[in-house]
Structure formats: C-alpha cells, structure tokens
C-alpha positions as CSV (number, residue, x, y, z in Angstrom):
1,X,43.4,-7.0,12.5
2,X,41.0,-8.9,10.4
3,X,38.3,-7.7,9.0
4,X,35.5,-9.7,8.9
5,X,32.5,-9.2,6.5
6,X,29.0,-10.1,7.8
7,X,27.1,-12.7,5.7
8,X,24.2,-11.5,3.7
9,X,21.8,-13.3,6.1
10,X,23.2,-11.4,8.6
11,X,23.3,-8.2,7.6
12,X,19.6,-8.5,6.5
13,X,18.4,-9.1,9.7
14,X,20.2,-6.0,11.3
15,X,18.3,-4.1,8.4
16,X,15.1,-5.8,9.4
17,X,15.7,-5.1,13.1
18,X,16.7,-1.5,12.4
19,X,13.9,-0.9,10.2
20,X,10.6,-2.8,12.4
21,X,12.5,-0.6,15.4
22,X,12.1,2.4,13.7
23,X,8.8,1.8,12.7
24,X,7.6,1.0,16.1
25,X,9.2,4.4,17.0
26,X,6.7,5.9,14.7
27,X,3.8,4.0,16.4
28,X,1.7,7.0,16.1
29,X,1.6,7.1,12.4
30,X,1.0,3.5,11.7
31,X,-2.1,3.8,14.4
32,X,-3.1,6.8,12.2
33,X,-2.8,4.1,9.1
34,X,-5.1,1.8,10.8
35,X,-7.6,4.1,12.4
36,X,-8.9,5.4,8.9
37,X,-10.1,2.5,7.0
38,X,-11.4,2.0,10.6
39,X,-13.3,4.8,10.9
40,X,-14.8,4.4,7.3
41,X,-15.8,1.5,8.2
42,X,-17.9,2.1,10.5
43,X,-19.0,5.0,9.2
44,X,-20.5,2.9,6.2
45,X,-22.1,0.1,8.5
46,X,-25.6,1.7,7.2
47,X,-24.4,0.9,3.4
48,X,-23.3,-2.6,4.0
49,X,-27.0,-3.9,2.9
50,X,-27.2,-1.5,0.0
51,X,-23.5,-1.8,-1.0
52,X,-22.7,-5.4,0.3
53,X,-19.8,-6.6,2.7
54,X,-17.6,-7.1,0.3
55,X,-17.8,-4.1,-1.1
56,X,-17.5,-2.0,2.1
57,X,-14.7,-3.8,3.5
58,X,-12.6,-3.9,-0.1
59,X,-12.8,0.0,0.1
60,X,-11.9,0.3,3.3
61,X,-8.3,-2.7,2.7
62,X,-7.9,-0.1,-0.6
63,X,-7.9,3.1,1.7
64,X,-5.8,1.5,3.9
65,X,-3.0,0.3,1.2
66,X,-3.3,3.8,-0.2
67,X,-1.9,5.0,2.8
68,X,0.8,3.0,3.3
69,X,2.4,3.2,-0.3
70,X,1.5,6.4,-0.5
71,X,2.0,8.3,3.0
72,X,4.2,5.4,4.9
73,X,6.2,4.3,2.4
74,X,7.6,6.7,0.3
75,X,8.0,9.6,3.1
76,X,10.1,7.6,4.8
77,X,12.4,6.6,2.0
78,X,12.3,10.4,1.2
79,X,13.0,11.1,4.8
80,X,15.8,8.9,5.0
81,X,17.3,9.6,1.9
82,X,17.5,13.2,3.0
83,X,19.1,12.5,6.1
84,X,22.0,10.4,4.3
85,X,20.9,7.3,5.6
86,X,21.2,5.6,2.4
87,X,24.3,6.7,1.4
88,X,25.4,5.3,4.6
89,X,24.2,2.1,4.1
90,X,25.2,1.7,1.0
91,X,29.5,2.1,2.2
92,X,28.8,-0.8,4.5
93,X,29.3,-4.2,3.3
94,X,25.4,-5.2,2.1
95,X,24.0,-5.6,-0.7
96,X,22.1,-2.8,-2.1
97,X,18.8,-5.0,-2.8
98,X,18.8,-6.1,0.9
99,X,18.5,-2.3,1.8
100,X,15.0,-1.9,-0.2
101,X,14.1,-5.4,0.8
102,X,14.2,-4.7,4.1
103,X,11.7,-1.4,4.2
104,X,9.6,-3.4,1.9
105,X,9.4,-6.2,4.0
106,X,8.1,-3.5,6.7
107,X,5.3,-2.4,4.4
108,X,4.1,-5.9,4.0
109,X,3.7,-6.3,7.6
110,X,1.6,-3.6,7.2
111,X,-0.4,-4.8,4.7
112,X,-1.2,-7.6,6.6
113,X,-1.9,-5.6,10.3
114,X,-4.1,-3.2,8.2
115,X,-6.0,-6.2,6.3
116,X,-6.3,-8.3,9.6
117,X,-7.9,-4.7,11.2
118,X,-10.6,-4.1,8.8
119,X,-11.7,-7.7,8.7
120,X,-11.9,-7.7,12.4
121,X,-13.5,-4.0,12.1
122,X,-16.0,-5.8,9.7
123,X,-17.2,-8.7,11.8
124,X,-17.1,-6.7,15.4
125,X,-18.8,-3.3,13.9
126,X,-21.0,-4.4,11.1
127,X,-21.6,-7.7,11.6
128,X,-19.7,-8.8,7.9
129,X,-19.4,-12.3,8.0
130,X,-17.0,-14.0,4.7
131,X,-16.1,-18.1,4.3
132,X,-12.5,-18.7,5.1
133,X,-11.5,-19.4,1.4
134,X,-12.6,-15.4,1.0
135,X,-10.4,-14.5,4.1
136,X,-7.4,-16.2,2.5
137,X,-8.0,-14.9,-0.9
138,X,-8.6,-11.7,0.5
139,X,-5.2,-11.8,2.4
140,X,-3.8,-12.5,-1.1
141,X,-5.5,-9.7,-3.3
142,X,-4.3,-7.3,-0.3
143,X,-1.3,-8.0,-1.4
144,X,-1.4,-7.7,-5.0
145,X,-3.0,-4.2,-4.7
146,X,-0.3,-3.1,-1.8
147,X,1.9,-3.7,-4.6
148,X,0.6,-0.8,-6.9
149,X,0.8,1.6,-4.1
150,X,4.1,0.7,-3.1
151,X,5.8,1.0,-6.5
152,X,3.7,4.2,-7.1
153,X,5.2,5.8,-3.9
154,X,8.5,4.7,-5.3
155,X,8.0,6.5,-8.7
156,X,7.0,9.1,-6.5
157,X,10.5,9.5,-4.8
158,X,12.5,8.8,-8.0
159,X,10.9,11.8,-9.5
160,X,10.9,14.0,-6.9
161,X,14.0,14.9,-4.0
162,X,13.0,16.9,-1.3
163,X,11.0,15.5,1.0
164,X,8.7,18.3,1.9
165,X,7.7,18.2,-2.0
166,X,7.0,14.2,-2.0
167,X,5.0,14.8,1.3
168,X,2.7,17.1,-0.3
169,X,2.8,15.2,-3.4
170,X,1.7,11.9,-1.8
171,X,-1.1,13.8,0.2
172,X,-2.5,14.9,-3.0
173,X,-2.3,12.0,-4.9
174,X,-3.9,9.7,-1.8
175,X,-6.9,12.8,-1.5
176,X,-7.2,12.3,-5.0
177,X,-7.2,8.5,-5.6
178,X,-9.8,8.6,-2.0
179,X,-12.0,11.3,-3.1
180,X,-12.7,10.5,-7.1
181,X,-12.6,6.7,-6.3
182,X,-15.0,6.5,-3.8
183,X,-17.8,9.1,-5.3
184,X,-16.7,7.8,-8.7
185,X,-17.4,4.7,-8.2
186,X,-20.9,5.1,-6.3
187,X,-21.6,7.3,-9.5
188,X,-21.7,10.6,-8.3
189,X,-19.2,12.3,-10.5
190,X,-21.0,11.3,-14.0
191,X,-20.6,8.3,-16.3
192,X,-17.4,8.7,-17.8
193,X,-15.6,9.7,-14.9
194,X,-16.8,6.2,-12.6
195,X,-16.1,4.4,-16.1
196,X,-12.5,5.7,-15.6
197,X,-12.0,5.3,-12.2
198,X,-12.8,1.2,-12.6
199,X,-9.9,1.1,-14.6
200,X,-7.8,3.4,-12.6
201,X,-5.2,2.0,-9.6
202,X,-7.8,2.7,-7.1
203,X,-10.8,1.0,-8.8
204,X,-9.2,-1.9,-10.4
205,X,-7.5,-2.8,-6.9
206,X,-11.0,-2.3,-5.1
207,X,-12.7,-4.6,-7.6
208,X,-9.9,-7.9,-7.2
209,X,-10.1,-7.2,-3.2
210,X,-14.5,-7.8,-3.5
211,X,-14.0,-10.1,-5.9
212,X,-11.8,-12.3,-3.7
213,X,-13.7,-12.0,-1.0
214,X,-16.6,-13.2,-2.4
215,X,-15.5,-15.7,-5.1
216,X,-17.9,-17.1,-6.3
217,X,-18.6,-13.0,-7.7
218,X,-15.6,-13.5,-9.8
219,X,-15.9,-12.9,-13.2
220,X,-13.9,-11.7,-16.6
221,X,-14.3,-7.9,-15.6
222,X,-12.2,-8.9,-12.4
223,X,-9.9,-10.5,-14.4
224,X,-9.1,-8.0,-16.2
225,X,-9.1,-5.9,-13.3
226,X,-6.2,-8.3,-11.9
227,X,-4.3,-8.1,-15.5
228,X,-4.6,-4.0,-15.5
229,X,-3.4,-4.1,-11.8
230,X,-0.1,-6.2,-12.1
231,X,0.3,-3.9,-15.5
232,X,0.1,-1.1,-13.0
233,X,2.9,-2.4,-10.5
234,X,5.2,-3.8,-13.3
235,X,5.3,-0.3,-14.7
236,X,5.3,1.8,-12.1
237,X,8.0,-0.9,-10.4
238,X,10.1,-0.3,-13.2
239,X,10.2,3.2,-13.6
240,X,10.6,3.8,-9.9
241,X,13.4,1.7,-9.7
242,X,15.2,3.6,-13.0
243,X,14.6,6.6,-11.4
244,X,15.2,6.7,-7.7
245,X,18.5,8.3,-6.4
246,X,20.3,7.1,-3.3
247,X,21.3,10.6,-2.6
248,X,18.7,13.8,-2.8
249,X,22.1,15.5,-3.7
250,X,23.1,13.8,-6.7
C-alpha cells in the first residue's frame, strides 16, 4: 500500500481542530479567564472618573492577557508535554512549527474573546465610551502585549519540567505581576517601586493598551513603552524557544 503524506495545509487544520476542541473541552477555565478582568472591572466602575476609561479597561485587557500566557498557555503545553503528546506529534508527518503554531493560534483567539469582553464589560457596566480608531488600536496593542505573556509562559516551560512546578510557578508569577502592578502603579508601594513597575512587563504593556485607546494621549513615554515591550517578547521568545524540551523526560 501507498502511503500517502498529508499536505502541510492539511495537517494544520487537524492541529487547529484538535487544539480549539480541546479548548472548548476546558470551557470552564477559559470562562474563569474572562470572568476576572470582568469582575475588576466592575469592581473599579467608582475609579473610572478618578482613573479614566482608558486606564481601567487597559488594566483590566493586561489582567486578562496575564492569564492567558501565564495560566492558559503554558500549563497546557506543560500538561501535554507530560502526557507525551508532543512526542507524539512530532513522529507524525508535520512540521514541528505547525505544532506550536497551532496552540498559539488558540491563545490569539483568546486574546481577542478576552479584549472584545472587557470592552463590552466597559460600555454595558461603566458606561466607557472610546472612538472606533481606539477600538481598533486597542485590538492591536492587545496583541502586542499578549505577545509578552505568551513567550514568558514559554520561558516558563523551557526552564521548568514538571507540570505541577510550572503550575505553581505561573500562579506566582501572575499574583505577582497583578498585585505589585496594580498597587505600584496607583503609588501605594513607594516611589521607586511604581517607577519600576512602569518599566516592567506588566506596566509597560498597560501603558501602550491606554495609550491606544486614547490616541490622541500618545506620547514618547508610550513609545518607549512599545520599544521595552517588543524587547520583552523578542527575548523572552528567544530564550523560550532555546530552551523548551519536547519531552519532560529528556
């Protein structure tokens, strides 16, 4: 008999399929995902005068990309590696990039369901009206930021193996990033540390979301904010992607 090899178009859409299908199987944790920057949200509705819009729903699109690079994302790459999946994969006739490309392409979809919730969060609960060029932009700065999380999570399960330990290292990492970037960057933890935490994954994300949302806010500090943040993804990209093992065992 012949064998016959699928094309790489193919075989990316059984990934896809297999990947969205599993993700809808975990329902529960993506609502989890969403229901957070949610709850924030309206939670801060009382701030949005003091605060501004912007502000309020850029911190709650940051809380919400934390989670997914950090708690969707890389647990389930951890998960999976584990469980062999990978190695599995890997003996079929795909390209290895397609693999990757195809949980990635997940966590974009999340991206955008978690962007389009806090926006709709915003207008329905708070009343947080932005033009339509600050939608789009915002869509795009989403994104951008997602990006840092995502390749964080990944450096995340190239240096560690077991799952149980990435688990509690993500949970730590997101508590940390939450806690210290919000109260450091209302000023409640000192000078020096909300002068750090604008410059820190968390803060320099927060400050391109608000900044595209309300563009005509934009200035060099946000700029550089976008600079620092690409710098962020491009090195933890790199490093994750040196680092990570197909196989916990190896």
């Amino acid at each position: 008999m012949q064998t016959i090899i699928p094309s790489t178009s193919d075989a990316l859409k059984s990934l896809l399929r297999a990947d969205f299908s599993t993700q809808w199987r975990n329902r529960r944790a993506v609502i989890l995902t969403l229901l957070v920057p949610v709850i924030i949200l309206i939670s801060w509705k009382g701030l949005v005068d003091k605060l501004g819009g912007a502000y309020v729903l850029a911190t709650c699109i940051t809380i919400g990309l934390n989670a997914i690079g950090l708690m969707g994302y890389s647990n389930s790459i951890a998960r999976d590696r584990d469980k062999g999946v990978f190695q599995r994969l890997r003996v079929a006739p795909v390209p290895s990039w397609s693999i990757m490309f195809s949980r990635l392409m997940v966590q974009i979809v999340m991206i955008l369901l978690v962007t389009l919730v806090v926006f709709a969060g915003g207008y329905y609960f708070d009343q947080i009206t932005i033009t339509p060029l600050g939608y789009v932009l915002g869509f795009v700065a989403a994104f951008v930021g997602g990006a840092v999380y995502l390749s964080l999570g990944q450096v995340i399960v190239g240096l560690i193996k077991n799952p149980e330990t990435v688990n509690v290292t993500c949970r730590l990492v997101y508590f940390v990033f939450i806690m210290v970037g919000m109260f450091g960057q209302l000023g409640m933890l000192g000078k020096e540390v909300g002068e750090a935490v604008k410059w820190s994954p968390y803060g320099s994300v927060n400050r391109i979301i608000s900044g595209c949302l309300k563009p005509e806010t934009w200035n060099q500090q946000t700029t550089w904010a976008l600079l620092v943040t690409i710098g962020y993804t491009i090195v933890f990209a790199t490093m994750g992607i040196k680092w990570f093992k197909w196989n916990s065992r190896s």
